[in-house]
GUDO-830925 format. One record per residue (C-alpha): x, y, z; residue in one letter; residue number from 1. Coordinates in Angstrom, 2 decimals, decimal comma. Example, Ala and Ser with C-alpha at 12.3 -4.5 7.8 and 13.67 -1.06 7.14 Angstrom:
// residues 2
       xx       yy       zz  residu  num
    12,30    -4,50     7,80       A    1
    13,67    -1,06     7,14       S    2
This chain:
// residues 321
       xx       yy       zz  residu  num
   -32,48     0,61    29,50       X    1
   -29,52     2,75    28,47       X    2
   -26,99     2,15    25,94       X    3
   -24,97    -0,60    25,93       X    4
   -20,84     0,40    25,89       X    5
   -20,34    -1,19    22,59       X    6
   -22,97     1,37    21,22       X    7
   -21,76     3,99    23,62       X    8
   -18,66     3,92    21,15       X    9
   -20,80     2,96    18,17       X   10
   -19,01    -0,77    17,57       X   11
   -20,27    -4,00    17,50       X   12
   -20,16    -6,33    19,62       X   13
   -17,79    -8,85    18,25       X   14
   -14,93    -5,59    17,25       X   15
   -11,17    -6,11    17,81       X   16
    -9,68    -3,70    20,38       X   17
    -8,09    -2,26    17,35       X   18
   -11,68    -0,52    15,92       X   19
   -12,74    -0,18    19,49       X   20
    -9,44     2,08    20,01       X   21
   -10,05     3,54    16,69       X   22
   -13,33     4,66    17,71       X   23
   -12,28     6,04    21,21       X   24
    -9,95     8,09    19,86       X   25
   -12,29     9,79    17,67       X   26
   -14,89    10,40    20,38       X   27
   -12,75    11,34    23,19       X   28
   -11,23    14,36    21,01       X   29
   -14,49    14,90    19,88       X   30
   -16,37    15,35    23,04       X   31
   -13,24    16,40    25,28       X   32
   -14,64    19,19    27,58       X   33
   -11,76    21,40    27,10       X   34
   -12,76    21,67    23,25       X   35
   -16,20    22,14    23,31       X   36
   -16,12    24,96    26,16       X   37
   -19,84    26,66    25,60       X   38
   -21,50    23,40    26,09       X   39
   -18,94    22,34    28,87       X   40
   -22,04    20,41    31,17       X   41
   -23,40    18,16    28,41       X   42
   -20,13    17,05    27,15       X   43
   -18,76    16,07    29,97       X   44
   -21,60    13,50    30,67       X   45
   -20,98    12,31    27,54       X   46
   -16,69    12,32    27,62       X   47
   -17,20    10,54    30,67       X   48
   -19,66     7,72    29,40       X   49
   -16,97     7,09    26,44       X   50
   -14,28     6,68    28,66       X   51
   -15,93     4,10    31,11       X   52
   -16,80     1,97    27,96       X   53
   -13,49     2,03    26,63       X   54
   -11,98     1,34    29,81       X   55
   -14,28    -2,39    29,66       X   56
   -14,07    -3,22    26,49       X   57
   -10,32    -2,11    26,61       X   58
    -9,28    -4,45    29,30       X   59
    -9,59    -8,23    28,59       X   60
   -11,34    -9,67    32,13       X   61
   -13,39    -6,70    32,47       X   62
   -14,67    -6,98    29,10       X   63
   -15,20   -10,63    29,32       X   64
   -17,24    -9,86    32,45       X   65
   -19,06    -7,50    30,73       X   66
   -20,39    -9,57    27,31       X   67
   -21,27   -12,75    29,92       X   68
   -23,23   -10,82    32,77       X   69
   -23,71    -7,43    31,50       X   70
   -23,26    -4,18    32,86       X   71
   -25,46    -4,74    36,37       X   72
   -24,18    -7,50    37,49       X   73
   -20,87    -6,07    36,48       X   74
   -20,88    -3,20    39,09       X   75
   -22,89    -5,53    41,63       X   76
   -20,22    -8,38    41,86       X   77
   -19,81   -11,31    39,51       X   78
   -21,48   -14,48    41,24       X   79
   -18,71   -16,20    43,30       X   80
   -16,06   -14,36    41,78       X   81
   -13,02   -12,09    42,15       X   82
   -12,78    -9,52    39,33       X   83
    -8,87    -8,22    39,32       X   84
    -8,78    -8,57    42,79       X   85
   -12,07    -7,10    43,62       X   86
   -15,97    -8,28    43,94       X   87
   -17,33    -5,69    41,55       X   88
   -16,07    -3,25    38,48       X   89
   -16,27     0,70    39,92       X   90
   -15,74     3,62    37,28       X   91
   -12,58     5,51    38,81       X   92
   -14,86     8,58    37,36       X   93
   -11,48    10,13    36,43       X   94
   -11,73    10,54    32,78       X   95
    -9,24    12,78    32,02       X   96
    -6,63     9,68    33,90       X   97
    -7,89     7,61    30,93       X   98
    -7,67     9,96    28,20       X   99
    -3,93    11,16    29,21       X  100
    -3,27     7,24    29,78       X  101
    -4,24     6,45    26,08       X  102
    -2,63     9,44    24,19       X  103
    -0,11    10,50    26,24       X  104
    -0,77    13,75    26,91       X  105
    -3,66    15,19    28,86       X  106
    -3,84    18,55    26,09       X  107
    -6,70    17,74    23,14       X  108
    -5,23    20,32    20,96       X  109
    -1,86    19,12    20,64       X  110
    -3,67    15,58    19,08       X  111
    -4,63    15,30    15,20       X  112
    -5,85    12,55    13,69       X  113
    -6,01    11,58     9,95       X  114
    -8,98    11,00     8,03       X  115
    -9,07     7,03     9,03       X  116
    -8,88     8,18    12,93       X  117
    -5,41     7,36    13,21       X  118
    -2,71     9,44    15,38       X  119
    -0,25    11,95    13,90       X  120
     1,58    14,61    14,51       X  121
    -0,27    18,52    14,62       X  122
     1,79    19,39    12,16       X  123
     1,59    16,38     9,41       X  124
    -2,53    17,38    10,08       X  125
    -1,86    20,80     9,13       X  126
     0,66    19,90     6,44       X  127
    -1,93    17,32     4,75       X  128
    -5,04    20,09     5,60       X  129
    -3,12    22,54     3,19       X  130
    -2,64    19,66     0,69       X  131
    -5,89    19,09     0,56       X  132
    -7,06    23,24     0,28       X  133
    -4,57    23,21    -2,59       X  134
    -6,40    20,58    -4,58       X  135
    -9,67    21,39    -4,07       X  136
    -8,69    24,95    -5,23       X  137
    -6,63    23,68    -8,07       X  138
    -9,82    21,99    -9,11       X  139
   -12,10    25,26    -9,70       X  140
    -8,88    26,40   -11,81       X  141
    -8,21    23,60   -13,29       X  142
    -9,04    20,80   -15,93       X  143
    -9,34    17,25   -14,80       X  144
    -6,42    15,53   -14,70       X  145
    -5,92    12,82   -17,09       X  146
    -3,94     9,23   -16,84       X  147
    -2,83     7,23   -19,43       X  148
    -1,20     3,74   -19,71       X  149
     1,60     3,26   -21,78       X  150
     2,89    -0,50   -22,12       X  151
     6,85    -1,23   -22,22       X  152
     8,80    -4,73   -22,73       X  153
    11,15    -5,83   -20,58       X  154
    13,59    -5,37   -23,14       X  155
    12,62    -1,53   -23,47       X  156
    12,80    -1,31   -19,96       X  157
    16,42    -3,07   -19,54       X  158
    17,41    -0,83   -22,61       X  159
    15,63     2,46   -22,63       X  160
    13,27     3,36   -25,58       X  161
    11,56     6,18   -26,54       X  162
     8,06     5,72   -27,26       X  163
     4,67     7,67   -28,84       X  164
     1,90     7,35   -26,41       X  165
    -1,55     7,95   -28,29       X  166
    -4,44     9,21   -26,17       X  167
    -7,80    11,50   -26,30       X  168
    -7,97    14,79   -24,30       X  169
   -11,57    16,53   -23,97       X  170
   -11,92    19,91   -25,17       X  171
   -14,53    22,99   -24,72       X  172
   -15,59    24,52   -27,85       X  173
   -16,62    28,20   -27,68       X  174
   -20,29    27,05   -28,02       X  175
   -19,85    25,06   -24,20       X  176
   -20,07    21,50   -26,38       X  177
   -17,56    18,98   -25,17       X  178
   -15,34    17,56   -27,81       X  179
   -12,10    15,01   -27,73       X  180
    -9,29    14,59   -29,99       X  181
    -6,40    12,79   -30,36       X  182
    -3,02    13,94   -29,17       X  183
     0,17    12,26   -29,32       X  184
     3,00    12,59   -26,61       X  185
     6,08    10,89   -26,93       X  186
     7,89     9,92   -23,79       X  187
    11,27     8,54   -23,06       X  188
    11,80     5,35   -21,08       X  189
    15,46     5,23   -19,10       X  190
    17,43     2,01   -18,38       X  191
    16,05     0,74   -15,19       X  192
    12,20     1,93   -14,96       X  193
     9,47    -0,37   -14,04       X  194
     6,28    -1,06   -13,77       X  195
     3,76     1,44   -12,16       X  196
     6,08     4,01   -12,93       X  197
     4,37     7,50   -13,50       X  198
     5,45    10,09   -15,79       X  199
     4,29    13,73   -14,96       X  200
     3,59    16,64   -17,85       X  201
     2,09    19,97   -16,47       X  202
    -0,41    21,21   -18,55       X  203
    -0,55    18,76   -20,66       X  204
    -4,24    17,05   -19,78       X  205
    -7,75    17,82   -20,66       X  206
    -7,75    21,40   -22,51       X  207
   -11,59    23,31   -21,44       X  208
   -11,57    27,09   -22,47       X  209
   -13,16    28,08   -19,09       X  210
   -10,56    26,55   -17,15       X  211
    -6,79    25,96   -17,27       X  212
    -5,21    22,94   -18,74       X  213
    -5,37    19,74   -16,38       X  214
    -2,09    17,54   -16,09       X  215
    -1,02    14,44   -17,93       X  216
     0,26    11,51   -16,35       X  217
     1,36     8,27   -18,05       X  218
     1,51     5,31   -16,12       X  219
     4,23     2,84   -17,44       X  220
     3,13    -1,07   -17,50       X  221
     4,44    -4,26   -18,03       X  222
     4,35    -6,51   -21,32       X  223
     5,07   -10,51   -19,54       X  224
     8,22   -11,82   -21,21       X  225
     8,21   -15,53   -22,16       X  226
    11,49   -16,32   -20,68       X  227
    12,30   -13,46   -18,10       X  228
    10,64   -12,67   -15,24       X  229
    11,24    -8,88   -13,17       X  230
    11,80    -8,96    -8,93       X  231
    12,56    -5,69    -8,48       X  232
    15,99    -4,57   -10,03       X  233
    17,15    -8,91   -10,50       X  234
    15,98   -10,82   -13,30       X  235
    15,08   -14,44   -13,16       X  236
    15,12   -16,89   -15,86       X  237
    14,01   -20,40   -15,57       X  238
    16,49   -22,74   -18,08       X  239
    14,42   -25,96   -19,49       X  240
    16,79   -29,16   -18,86       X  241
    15,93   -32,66   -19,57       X  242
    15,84   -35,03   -16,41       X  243
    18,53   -36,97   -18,69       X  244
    20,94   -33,59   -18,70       X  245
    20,02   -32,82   -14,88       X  246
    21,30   -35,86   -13,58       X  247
    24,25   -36,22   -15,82       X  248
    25,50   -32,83   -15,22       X  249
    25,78   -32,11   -18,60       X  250
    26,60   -28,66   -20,26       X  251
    24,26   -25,87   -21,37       X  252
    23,95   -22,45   -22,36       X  253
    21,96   -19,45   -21,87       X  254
    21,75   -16,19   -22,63       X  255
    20,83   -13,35   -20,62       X  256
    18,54   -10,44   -21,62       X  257
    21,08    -8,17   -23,56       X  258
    22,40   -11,00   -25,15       X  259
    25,36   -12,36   -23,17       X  260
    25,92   -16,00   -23,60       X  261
    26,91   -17,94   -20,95       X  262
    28,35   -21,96   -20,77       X  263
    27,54   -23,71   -17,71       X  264
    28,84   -27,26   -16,97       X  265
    27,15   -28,21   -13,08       X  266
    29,20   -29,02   -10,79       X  267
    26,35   -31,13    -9,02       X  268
    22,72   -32,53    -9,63       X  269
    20,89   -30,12   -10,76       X  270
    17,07   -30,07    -8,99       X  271
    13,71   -27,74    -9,06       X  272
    15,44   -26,28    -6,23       X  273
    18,43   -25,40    -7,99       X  274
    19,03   -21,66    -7,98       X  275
    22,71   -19,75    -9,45       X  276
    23,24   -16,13    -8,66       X  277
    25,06   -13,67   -11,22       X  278
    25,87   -10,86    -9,45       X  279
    25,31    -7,50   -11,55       X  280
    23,75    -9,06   -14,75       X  281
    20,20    -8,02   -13,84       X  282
    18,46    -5,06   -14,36       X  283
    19,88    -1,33   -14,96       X  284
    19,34     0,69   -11,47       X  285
    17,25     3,82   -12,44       X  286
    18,97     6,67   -12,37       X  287
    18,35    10,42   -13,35       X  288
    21,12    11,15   -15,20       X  289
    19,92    12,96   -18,84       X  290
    22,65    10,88   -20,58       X  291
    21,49     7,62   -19,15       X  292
    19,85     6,37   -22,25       X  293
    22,89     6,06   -23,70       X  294
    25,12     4,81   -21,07       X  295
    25,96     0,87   -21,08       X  296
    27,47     0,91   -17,77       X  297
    24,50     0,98   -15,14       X  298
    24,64    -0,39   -11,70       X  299
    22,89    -3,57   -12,24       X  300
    20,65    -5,89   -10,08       X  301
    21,57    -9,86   -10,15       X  302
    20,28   -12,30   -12,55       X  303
    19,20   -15,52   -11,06       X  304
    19,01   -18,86   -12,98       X  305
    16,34   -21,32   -11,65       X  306
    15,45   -24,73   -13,53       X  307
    12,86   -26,29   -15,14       X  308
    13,28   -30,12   -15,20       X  309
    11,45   -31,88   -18,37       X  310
    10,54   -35,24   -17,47       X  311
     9,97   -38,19   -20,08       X  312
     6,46   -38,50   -21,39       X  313
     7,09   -42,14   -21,13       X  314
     9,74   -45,09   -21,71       X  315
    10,92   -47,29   -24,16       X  316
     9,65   -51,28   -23,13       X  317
    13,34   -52,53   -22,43       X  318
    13,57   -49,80   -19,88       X  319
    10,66   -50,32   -18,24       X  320
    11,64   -54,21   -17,48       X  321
């Protein structure tokens, strides 16, 4: 018995048509005659075999066909049945019509594919190829790399700061021992960076003798704040009300994360649901500007008050009657 089309394409038999297209587009550029020209005779079997299976398991009723009688009975004629308009499944034994059908063009070397079998074009491949012949170059040069994680506060974020980031490095002693010590780098936060930001130093990293200094990067994290919470460049803040004030409409204030105060008097009930929008008292907008440190004038993002209604613990006897 020969193979069956799911392991024709090496997939199993429950696969979505998304991993069984996946796989056919590896194989068919890897076994496309016109590629492998000094073994033209046995590829072509073989180019041909992958695109008969992927044109079953590609169309629905053919496929279904296929997994409930198998492939005999398939080509033979389902029992008492009419299979897209005909008794029995026949290969059109064109498979170059299915190959041009699927990628669009009938040339093999004008397709690339990434390294998770997915579609691009020639010259992303040979743009990310390069990229990659640059690293691994860079790494018989070059120290490791090293990342570091420096934590901010949302206030040092909405401000700007400038920090000392502690870290170890390794280093090659003339003898070929490894050793680490501690270096210090400080490091300037701007108005308006976030978290998973990443800071970039050149020569900077891990310091061998035999090899050239790796690169630093310090990746900027998050401290929570109690009472403010980050979505993107708007920052929300959740007020605590009684159930007492909500329903009365009674006054409040608040103040916003660089200290503005603000007196609100509700115009209506306030509820969980509640949600009041000040435009351009968020968070700075990053910008690149070597003065923005001390600038107090950033494009901001909104700031968004949302409520928190506190609800009695209990109540008094005469209320309860």
């Amino acid at each position: 018995m020969g193979k069956t089309y799911y392991e024709i394409l090496g997939v199993e038999a429950k696969c979505s048509f998304q991993e069984i297209a996946q796989k056919f587009r590896v194989l068919a550029l890897t076994y496309h005659p016109d590629k492998n020209p000094e073994r033209m005779a046995q590829v072509n079997f073989k180019f041909c075999q992958i695109c008969e299976a992927f044109e079953v398991l590609s169309v629905p009723e053919l496929r279904e066909a296929y997994d409930r009688y198998g492939e005999k009975v398939l080509k033979n004629g389902i029992p008492g049945g009419d299979l897209m308009g005909q008794q029995a499944y026949r290969f059109s034994g064109d498979a170059f019509e299915i190959f041009e059908n699927f990628f669009g063009t009938a040339n093999p070397h004008s397709i690339a594919l990434d390294d998770k079998g997915r579609q691009i074009q020639l010259a992303e491949k040979i743009e990310n190829d390069i990229h990659k012949d640059a690293i691994t170059a860079r790494k018989e040069t070059h120290a490791a790399d090293l990342m570091v994680s420096c934590e901010c506060t949302l206030e040092e974020f909405f401000m700007g700061s400038s920090k000392i980031v502690e870290f170890e490095c390794s280093k090659l002693t003339e003898g070929g021992q490894v050793t680490y010590e501690t270096v210090e780098r400080e490091v300037e936060i701007k108005p308006g960076m976030k978290d998973g930001t990443k800071l970039f130093f050149p020569g900077e990293g891990n310091r061998p003798t035999d090899k050239l200094k790796g690169d630093l990067t310090i990746l900027l994290t998050t401290v929570a704040n109690a009472r403010y919470r980050r979505e993107g460049n708007n920052l929300v803040y959740k007020h605590d009300i009684s159930l007492l004030d909500a329903l009365t409409m009674a006054p409040f204030e608040f103040k916003t994360l660089d200290g503005t105060l603000f007196k609100i008097t509700p115009d209506e009930i306030v509820s969980p649901e509640s949600t009041r929008v000040f435009k351009g008292q968020g968070m700075p907008i990053l910008n690149n500007d070597p003065l923005s440190p001390l600038m107090m004038n950033h494009t901001r993002g909104d700031f968004l008050l949302q409520f928190n209604i506190l609800f009695p613990q209990n109540l008094a006897s005469a209320k309860k009657d």
